[in-house]
C-alpha positions as CSV (number, residue, x, y, z in Angstrom):
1,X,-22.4,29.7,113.0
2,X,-25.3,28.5,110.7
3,X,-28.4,30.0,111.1
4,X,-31.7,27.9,111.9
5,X,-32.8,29.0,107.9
6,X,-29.9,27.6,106.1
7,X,-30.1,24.5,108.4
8,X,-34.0,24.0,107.8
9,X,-32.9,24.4,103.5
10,X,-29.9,21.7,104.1
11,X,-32.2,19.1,105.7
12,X,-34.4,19.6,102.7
13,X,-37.1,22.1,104.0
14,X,-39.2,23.8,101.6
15,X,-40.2,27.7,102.4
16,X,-44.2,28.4,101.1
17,X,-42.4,30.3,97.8
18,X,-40.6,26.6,96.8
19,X,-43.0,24.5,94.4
20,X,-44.8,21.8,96.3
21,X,-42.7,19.0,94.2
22,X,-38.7,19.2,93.0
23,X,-39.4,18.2,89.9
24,X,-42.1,20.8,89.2
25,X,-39.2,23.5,88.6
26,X,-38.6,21.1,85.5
27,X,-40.1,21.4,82.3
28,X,-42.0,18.1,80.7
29,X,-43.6,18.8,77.7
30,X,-47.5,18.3,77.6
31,X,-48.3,16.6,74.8
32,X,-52.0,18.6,75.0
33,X,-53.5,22.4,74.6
34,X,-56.1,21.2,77.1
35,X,-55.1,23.0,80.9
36,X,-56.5,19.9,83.1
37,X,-54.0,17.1,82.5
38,X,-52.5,18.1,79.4
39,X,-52.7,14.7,78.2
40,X,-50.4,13.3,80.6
41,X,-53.6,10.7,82.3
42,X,-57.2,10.5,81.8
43,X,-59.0,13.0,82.7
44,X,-61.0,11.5,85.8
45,X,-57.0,10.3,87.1
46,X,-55.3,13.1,88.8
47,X,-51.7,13.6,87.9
48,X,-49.2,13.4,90.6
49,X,-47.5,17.1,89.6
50,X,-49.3,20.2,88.9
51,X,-50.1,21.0,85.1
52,X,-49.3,24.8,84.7
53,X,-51.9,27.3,83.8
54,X,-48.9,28.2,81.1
55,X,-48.9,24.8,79.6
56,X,-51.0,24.7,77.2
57,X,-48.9,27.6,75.1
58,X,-46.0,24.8,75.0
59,X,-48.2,21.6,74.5
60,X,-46.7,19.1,71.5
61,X,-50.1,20.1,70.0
62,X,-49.7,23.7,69.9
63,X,-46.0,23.4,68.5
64,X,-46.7,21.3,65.8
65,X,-49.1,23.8,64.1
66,X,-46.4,26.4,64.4
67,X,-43.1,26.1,62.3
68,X,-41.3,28.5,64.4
69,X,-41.6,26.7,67.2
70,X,-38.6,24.5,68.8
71,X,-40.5,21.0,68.5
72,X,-40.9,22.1,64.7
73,X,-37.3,23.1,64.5
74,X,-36.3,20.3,66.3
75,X,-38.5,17.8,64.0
76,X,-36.2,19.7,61.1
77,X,-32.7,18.8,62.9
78,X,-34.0,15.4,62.9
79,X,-34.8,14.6,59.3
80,X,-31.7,16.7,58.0
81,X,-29.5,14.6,60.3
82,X,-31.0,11.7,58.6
83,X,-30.9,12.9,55.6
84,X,-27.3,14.5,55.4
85,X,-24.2,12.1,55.9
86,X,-22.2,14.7,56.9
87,X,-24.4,15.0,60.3
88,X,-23.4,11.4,61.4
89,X,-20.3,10.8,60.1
90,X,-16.8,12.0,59.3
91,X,-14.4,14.7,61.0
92,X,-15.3,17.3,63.0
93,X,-12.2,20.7,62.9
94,X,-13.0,23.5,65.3
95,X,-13.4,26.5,63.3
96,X,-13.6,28.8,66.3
97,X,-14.5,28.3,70.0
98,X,-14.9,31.5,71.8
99,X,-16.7,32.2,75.0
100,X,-19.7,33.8,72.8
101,X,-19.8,31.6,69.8
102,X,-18.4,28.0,68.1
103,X,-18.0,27.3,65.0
104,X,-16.9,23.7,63.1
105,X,-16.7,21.8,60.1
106,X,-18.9,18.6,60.4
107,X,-18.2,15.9,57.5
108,X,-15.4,15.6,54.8
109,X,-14.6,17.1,51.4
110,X,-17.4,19.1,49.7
111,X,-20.5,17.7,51.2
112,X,-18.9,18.9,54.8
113,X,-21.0,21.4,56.5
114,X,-20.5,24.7,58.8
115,X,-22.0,24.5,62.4
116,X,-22.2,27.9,63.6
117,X,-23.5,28.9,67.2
118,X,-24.1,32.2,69.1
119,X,-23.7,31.7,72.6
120,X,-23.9,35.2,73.8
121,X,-27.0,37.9,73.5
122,X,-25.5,39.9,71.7
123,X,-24.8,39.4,67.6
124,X,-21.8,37.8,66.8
125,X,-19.9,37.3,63.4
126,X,-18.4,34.1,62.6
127,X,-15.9,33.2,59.8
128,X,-15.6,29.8,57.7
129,X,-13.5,29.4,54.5
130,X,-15.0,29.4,51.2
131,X,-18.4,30.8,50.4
132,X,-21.6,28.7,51.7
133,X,-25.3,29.5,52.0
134,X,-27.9,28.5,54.9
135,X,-29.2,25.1,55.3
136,X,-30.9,25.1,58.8
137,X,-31.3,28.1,61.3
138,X,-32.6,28.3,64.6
139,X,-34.1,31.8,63.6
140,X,-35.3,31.8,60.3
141,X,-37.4,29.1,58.1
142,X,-36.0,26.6,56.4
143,X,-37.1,27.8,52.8
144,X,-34.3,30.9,53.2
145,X,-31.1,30.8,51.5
146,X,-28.3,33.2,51.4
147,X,-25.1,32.9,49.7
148,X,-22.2,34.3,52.3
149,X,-19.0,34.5,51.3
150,X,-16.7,33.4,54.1
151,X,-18.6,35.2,57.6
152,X,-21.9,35.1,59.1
153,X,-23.4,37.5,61.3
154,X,-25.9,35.4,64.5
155,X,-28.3,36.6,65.9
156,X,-28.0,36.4,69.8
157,X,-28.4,32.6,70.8
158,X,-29.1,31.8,67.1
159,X,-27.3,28.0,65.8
160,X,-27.4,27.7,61.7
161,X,-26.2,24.8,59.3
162,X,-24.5,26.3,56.2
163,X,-23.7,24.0,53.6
């Protein structure tokens, strides 16, 4: 038999812990530092979701003065997708697919690049042929390069390009 609790939960009660809204367990990004509306209306209009005290921290504003941050590192995916052929066309060979990591060849013949993903928290190493050196990396800034002949070592949830 069901007790009154899950029944209450099934038919879409809340308890006082829930957030008032669904949707407020999702994130949006606020396009503003400021904590009242984060830019999402004016500031004498109310928005119909709670703004975070936390916001502000993730705002488009604050990310865009920080290269680290994943709107920055996001921007970079972006412009090297446009920039490299090999990130909108040609073959794509699994290089490895493991529970903790993938790695793949994207594009054909030598402008092909090495997609290379840790999915676990814990470092994993990852093995391509020939010798390549870091394009893109979800951990470190664009301007470093590394020659690595065959095997690279992630970081725990790190993603690199190596070209």
């Amino acid at each position: 038999m069901r007790s009154r609790q899950a029944d209450d939960r099934s038919a879409g009660a809340r308890s006082e812990e829930d957030p008032p809204h669904p949707r407020a367990r999702c994130g949006t990004l606020p396009w503003e530092a400021t904590p009242s509306h984060a830019g999402f209306t004016p500031d004498d209009v109310e928005p119909w979701l709670p703004i975070p005290a936390w916001a502000g921290r993730f705002s488009a504003e604050s990310q865009e003065l920080d290269p680290r941050s994943l709107l920055s590192r996001v921007q970079e995916l972006l412009k090297l997708r446009r920039e490299l052929a090999a990130l909108r066309q040609g073959g794509i060979t699994v290089l490895s697919a493991d529970p903790d990591h993938l790695a793949y060849l994207r594009g054909d013949g030598e402008n092909s690049l090495v997609v290379a993903v840790n999915l676990s928290d814990r470092d994993q190493t990852v093995a391509f042929p020939g010798s390549r050196s870091t394009l893109w990396s979800s951990h470190s800034t664009v301007g470093e390069r590394d020659r690595l002949p065959g095997a690279v070592t992630l970081a725990p949830f790190e993603a690199r390009l190596l070209r």
